[in-house]
C-alpha atoms as an extended CHARMM CRD file, in Angstrom:
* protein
*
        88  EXT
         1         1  UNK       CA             -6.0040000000      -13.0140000000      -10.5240000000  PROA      1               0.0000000000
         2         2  UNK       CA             -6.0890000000      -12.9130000000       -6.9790000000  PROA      2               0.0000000000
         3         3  UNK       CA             -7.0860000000      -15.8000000000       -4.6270000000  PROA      3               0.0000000000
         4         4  UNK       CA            -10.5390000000      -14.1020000000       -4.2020000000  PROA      4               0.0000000000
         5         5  UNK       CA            -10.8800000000      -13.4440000000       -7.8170000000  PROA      5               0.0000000000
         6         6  UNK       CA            -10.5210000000      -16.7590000000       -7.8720000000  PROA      6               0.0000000000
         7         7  UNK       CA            -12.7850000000      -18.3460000000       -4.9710000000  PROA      7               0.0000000000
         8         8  UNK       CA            -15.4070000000      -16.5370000000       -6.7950000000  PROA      8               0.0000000000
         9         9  UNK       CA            -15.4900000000      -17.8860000000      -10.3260000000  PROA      9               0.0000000000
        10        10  UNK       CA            -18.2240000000      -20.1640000000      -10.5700000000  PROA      10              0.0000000000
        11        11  UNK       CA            -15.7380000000      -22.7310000000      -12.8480000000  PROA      11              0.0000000000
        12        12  UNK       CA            -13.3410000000      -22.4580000000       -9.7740000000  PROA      12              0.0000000000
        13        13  UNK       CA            -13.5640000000      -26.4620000000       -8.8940000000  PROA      13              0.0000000000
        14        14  UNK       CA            -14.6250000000      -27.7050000000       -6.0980000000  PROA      14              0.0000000000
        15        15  UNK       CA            -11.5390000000      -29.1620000000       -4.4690000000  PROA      15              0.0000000000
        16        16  UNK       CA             -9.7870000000      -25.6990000000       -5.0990000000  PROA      16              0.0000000000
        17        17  UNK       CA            -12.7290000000      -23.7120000000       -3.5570000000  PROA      17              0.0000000000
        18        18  UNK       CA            -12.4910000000      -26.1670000000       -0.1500000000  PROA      18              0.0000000000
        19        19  UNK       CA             -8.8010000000      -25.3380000000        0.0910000000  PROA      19              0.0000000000
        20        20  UNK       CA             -9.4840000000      -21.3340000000       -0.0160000000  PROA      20              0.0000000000
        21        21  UNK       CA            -12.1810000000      -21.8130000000        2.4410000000  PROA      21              0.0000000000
        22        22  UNK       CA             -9.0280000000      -22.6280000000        4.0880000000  PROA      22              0.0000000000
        23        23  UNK       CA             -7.0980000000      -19.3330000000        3.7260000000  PROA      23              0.0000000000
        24        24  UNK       CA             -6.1730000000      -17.0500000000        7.3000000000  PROA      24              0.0000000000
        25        25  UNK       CA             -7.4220000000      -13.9410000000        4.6660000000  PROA      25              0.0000000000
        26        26  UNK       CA            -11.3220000000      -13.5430000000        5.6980000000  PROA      26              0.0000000000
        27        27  UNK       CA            -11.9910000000      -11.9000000000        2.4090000000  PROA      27              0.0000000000
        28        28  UNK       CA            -10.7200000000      -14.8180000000        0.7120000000  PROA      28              0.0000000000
        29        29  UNK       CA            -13.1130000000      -17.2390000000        2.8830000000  PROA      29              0.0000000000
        30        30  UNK       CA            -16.2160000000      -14.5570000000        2.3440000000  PROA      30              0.0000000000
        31        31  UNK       CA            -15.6530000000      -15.0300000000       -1.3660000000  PROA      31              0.0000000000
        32        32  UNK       CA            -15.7390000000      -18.8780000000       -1.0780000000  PROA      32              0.0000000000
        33        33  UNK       CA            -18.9160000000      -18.6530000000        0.9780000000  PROA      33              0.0000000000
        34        34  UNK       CA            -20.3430000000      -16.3320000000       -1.5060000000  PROA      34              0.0000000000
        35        35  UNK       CA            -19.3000000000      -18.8870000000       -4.6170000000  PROA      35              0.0000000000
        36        36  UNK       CA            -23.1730000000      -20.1400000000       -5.6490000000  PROA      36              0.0000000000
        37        37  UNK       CA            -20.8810000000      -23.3310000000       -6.4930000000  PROA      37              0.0000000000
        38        38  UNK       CA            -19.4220000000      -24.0430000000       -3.1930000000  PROA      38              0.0000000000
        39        39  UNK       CA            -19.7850000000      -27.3440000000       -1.8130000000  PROA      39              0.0000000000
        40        40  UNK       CA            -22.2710000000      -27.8520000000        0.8920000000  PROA      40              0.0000000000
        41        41  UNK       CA            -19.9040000000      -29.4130000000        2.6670000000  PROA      41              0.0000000000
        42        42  UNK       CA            -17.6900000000      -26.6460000000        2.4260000000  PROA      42              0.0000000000
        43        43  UNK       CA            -20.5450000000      -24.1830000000        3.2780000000  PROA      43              0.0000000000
        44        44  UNK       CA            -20.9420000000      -26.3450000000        6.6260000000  PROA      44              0.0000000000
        45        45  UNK       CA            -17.5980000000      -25.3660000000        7.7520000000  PROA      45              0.0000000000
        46        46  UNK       CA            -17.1370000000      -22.1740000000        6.6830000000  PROA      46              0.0000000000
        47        47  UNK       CA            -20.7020000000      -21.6160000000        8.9990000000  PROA      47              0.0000000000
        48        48  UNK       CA            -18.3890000000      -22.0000000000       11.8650000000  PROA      48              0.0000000000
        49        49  UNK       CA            -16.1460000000      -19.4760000000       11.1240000000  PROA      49              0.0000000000
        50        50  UNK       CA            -14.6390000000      -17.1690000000       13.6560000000  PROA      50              0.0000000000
        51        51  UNK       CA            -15.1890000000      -14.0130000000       11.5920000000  PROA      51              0.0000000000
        52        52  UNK       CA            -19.2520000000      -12.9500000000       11.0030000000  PROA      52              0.0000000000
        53        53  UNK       CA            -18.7270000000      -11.4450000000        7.6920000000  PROA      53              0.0000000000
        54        54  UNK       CA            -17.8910000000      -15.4850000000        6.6660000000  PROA      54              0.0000000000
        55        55  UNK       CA            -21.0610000000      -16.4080000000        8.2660000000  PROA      55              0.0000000000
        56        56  UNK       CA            -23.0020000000      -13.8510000000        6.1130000000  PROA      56              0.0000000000
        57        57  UNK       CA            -21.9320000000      -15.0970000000        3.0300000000  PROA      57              0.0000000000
        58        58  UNK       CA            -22.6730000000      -18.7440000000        3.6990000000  PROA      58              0.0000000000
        59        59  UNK       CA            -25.9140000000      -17.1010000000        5.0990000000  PROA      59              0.0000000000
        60        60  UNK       CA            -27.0590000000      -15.4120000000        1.9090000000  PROA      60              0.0000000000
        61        61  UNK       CA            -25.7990000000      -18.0410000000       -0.7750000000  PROA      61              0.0000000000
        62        62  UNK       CA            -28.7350000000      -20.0470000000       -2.1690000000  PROA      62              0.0000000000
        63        63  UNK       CA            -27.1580000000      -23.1920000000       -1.9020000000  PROA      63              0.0000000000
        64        64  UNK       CA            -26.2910000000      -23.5440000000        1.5670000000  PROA      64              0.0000000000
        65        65  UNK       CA            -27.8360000000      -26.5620000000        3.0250000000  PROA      65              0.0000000000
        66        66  UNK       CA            -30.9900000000      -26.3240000000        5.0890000000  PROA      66              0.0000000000
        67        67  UNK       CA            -29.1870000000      -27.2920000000        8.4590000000  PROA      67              0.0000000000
        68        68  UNK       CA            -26.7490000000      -25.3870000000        8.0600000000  PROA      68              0.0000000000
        69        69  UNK       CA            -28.9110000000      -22.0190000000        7.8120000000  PROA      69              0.0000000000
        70        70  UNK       CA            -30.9870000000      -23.3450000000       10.4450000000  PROA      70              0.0000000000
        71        71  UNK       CA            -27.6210000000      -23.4580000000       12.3910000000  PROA      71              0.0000000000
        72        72  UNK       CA            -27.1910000000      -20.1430000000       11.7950000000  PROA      72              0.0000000000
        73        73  UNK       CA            -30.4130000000      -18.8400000000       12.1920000000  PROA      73              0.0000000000
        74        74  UNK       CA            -29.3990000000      -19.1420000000       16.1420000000  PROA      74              0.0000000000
        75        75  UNK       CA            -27.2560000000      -16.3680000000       15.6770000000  PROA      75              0.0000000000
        76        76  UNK       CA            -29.7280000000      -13.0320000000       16.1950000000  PROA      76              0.0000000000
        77        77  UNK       CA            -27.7560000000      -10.6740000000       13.8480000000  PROA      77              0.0000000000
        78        78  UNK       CA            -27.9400000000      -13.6420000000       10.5340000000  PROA      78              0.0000000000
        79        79  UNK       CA            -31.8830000000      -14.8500000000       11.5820000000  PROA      79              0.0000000000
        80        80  UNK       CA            -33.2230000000      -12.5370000000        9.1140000000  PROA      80              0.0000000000
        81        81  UNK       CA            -30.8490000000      -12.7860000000        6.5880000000  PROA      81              0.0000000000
        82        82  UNK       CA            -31.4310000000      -16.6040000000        6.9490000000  PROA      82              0.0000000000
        83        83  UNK       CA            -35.3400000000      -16.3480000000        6.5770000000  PROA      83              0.0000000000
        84        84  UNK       CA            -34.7350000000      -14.0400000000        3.4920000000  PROA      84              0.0000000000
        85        85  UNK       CA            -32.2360000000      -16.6050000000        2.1110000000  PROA      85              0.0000000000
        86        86  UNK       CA            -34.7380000000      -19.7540000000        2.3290000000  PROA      86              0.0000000000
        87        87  UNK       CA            -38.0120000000      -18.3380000000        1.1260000000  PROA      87              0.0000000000
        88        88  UNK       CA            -36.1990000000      -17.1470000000       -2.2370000000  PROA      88              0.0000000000
C-alpha cells in the first residue's frame, strides 16, 4: 500500500492522515485533502498549500470547514468549485 493508498482510506486515523498532509509528495497531500475523513483542522492547513492541485481537493471535499472554503473562494480559479462544494 502506498502512502496515498493510504491517506485515502476512510479508516486511515486521524493522527496518521495529519502527518501525510505533511509529506513533500503533492499527490500524497491531494489524497489527504481528498480523505472525506480528514480533520478540519487538517483541511485548514492543507488550504494553504503551495501546490493548487492540494487546494482543489480541500476545495471539493464535503467536509471542509466553512471558513476555510470561504478562504479559498478568494482564489478565482477554486470560486466555483467552492460554490459547487457548499450548496451540495
Amino acid at each position: 500500500m502506498t502512502k496515498a493508498d493510504l491517506a485515502l482510506n476512510p479508516n486511515t486515523p486521524s493522527a496518521t492522515l495529519a502527518e501525510l498532509a505533511k509529506d513533500k509528495n503533492y499527490s500524497v497531500r491531494r489524497s489527504v485533502a481528498d480523505n472525506p475523513n480528514t480533520p478540519s483542522a487538517t483541511l485548514a492547513d492543507l488550504a494553504k498549500d503551495k501546490d493548487s492541485y492540494v487546494r482543489w481537493g480541500v476545495a471539493y471535499n464535503p467536509n471542509a470547514p466553512y471558513k476555510t472554503l470561504a478562504e479559498l473562494r478568494k482564489e478565482p480559479r477554486l470560486e466555483s468549485v467552492v460554490l459547487a462544494t457548499i450548496l451540495k
